[in-house]
Every structure is written in C-alpha cells, then in structure tokens.
C-alpha positions as CSV (number, residue, x, y, z in Angstrom):
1,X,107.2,126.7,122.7
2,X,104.1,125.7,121.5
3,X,101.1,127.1,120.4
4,X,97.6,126.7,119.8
5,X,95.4,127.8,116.6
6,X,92.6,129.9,117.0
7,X,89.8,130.5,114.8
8,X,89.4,134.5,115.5
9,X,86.4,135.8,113.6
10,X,84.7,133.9,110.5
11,X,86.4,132.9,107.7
12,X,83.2,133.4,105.6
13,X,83.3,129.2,104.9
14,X,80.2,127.0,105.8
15,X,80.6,123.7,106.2
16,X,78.3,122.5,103.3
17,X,76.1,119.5,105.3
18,X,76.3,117.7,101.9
19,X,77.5,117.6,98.3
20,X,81.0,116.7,98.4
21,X,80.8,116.2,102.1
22,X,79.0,112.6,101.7
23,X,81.7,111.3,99.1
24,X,84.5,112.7,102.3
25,X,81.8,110.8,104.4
26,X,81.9,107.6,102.5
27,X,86.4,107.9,102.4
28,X,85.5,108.3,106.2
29,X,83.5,105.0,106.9
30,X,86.3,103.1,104.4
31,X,89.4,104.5,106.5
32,X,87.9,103.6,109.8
33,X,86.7,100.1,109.1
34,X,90.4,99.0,107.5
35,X,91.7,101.3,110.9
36,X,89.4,98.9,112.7
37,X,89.7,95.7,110.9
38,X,93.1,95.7,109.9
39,X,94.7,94.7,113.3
40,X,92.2,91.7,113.9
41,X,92.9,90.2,110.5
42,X,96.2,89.7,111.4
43,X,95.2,86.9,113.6
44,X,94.2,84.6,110.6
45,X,97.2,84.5,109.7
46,X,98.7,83.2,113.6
47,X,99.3,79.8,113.0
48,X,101.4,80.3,109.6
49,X,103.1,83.4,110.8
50,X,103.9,80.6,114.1
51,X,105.1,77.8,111.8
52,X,106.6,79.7,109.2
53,X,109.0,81.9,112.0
54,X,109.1,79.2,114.9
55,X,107.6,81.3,117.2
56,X,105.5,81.4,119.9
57,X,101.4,82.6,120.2
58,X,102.2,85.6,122.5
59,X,105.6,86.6,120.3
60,X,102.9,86.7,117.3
61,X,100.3,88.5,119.2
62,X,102.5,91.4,119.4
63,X,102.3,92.6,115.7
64,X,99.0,93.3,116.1
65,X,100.2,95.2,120.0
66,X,102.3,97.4,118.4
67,X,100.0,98.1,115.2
68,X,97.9,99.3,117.6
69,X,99.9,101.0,120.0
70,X,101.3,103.1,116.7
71,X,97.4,103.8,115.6
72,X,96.3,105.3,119.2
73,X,99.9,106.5,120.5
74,X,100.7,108.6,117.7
75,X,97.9,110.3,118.1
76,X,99.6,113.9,118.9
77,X,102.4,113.5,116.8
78,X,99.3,113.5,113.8
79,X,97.6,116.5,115.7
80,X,101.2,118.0,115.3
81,X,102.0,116.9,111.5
82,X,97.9,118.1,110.5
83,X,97.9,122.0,111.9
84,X,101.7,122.0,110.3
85,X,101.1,120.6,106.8
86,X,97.6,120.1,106.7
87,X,94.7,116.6,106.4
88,X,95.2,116.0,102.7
89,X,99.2,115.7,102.9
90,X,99.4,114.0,106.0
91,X,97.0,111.5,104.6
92,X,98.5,110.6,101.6
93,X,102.0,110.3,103.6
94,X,100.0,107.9,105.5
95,X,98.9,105.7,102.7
96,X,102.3,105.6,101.5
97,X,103.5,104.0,105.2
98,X,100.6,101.7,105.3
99,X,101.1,100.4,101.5
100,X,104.8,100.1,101.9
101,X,104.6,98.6,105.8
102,X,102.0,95.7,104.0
103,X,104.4,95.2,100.7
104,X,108.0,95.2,103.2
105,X,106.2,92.4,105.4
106,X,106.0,90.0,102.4
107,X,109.5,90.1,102.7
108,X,109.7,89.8,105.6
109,X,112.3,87.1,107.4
110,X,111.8,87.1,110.8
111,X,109.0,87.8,113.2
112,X,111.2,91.2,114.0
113,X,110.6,92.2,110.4
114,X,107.2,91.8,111.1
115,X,107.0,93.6,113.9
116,X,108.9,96.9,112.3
117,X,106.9,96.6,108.7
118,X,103.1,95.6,110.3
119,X,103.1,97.4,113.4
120,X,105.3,100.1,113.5
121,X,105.4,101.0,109.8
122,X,101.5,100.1,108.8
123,X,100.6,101.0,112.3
124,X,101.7,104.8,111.6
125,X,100.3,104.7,108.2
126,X,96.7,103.9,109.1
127,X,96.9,106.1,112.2
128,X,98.2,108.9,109.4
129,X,94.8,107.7,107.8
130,X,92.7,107.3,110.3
131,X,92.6,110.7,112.9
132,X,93.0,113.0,110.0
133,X,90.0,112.0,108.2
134,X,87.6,112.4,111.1
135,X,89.0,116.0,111.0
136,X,88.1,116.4,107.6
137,X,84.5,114.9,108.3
138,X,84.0,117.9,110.5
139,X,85.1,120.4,108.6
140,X,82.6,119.3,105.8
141,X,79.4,119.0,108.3
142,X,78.1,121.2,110.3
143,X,74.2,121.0,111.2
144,X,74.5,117.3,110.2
145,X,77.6,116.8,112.3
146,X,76.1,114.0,114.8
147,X,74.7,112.3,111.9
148,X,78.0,112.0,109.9
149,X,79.9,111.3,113.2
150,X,77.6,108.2,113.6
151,X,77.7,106.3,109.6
152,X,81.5,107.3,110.0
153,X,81.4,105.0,113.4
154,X,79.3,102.2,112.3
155,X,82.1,100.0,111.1
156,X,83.5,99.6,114.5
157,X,80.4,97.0,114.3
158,X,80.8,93.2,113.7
159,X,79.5,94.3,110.5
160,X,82.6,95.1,108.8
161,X,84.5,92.4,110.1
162,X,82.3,90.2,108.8
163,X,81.8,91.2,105.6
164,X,85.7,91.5,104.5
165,X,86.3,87.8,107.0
166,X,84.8,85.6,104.2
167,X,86.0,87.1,101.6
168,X,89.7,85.3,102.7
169,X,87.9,81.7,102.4
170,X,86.5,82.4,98.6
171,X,89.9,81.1,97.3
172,X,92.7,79.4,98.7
173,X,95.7,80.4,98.7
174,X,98.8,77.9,97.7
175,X,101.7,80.3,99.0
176,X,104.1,80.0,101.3
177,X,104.4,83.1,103.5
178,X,107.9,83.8,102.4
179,X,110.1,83.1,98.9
C-alpha cells in the first residue's frame, strides 16, 4: 500500500554547508515568515471584512481558522505530493494556490468566498510553500544544519510581524473591499 523511501548506500552527494545553500537559506527565512505572518494580518482587515459582509467577529475569525488548519493539516498530503513529484514542483504549485487564493478573495462576495479563497485555497498554497522548503534547507546543509535550522526559525519572532505591520499605515488606502 504504502511505502517508505530509503536512502540505501551513498549517493556520492554532500550537502554543500554553503554556496547556493545560503541563497535556499535566505528563500527559507522569506517562506516561513509570510507562512507565519500571513494568517495574523488577516486580522487588520476584521472590522472591514465585518462591515463590508455583515458578519460577526467569530464568523470572521474563521478565515484565518481554516488558513491555518490547511497550513498544519495538510501536512502529509505535502509529504505525499514531495517524495512523488519532488520540493521544486510542489512549490511552485504552491505559489500558484497561494497567488490565486489572495487574487479570487478580492472578488470575493461573501464571507464564504473568503473562507474557500483565504483559507482553504491560500492556506494550501503557503503550506505547499512552507514544509517543502524546510526539506530543501536540509538537503543543502549538513555540518551547518542546526545553524540553518535556527536563521530559517527566527521569523517566528515579533520581529517579522513587526517589520511588514507598519508598512500597511505608510499609505492609506481609499478602496472599498469589494467593486
């Protein structure tokens, strides 16, 4: 049913502990803090999402729920798609979701719309993103694995949060949510 890959012997490949590995590094640390961020910076936008739908605090809440739930629950189902096709296809698939789950909830109509485009859509996307390219990170370290691990991890700090969060109040924005 199903099976289980083995490394048998060595392939003759070392992970490099460098070169190209920091620039996989650096795609790493970006993935992970909009992984990270993503879901609470749907909260600034509560109270429009609330008066633009008519909706409640916990019916909006949800989106970021089930944005979640996709990024952590589909967890195997990305272990699954990886050994099959691979980190590189399975990533770019996953920036497709996420860029068409962001563009489809623009257009969105109804919190429901919302709910399929932001969480489940953009949810799969970033997770497609996301547990893929910590795979990738340790297939390009070795010796400096624990080191790698650790920059990749630091955006799960205030630190990223707080340096994309102003960024929203350098302009504002005169648009309605909706056409």
């Amino acid at each position: 049913m199903g099976g289980v890959a083995l490394d048998e012997g060595g392939s003759g490949v070392k992970a490099p502990d460098g070169g190209w590995g920091w620039a996989v590094l650096f795609g790493c640390f970006v993935i992970t803090g909009f992984s990270y961020a993503f879901p609470k910076a749907v909260s600034v936008f509560f109270k429009e999402l609330i008066k633009e739908f008519g909706v409640g605090y916990s019916d909006t809440a949800w989106i970021s729920s089930i944005l979640l739930a996709m990024l952590y629950g589909s967890g195997p189902l990305c272990s699954v798609l990886v050994n099959r096709f691979g980190c590189r296809p399975v990533m770019m698939v996953g920036g497709l979701f996420a860029s068409l789950g962001m563009v489809l909830a623009s257009f969105s109509t109804s919190i429901i719309h919302i709910y399929l485009s932001t969480g489940v859509i953009t949810g799969l996307g970033l997770a497609l993103n996301f547990q893929p390219s910590l795979i990738m990170l340790n297939r390009y370290f070795n010796e400096k694995r624990p080191l790698a691990n650790g920059l990749a991890k630091q955006v799960k700090s205030q630190r990223w949060n707080h340096r994309i969060g102003p960024q929203r109040n350098q302009r504002p924005v005169r648009m309605r949510w909706t056409r």
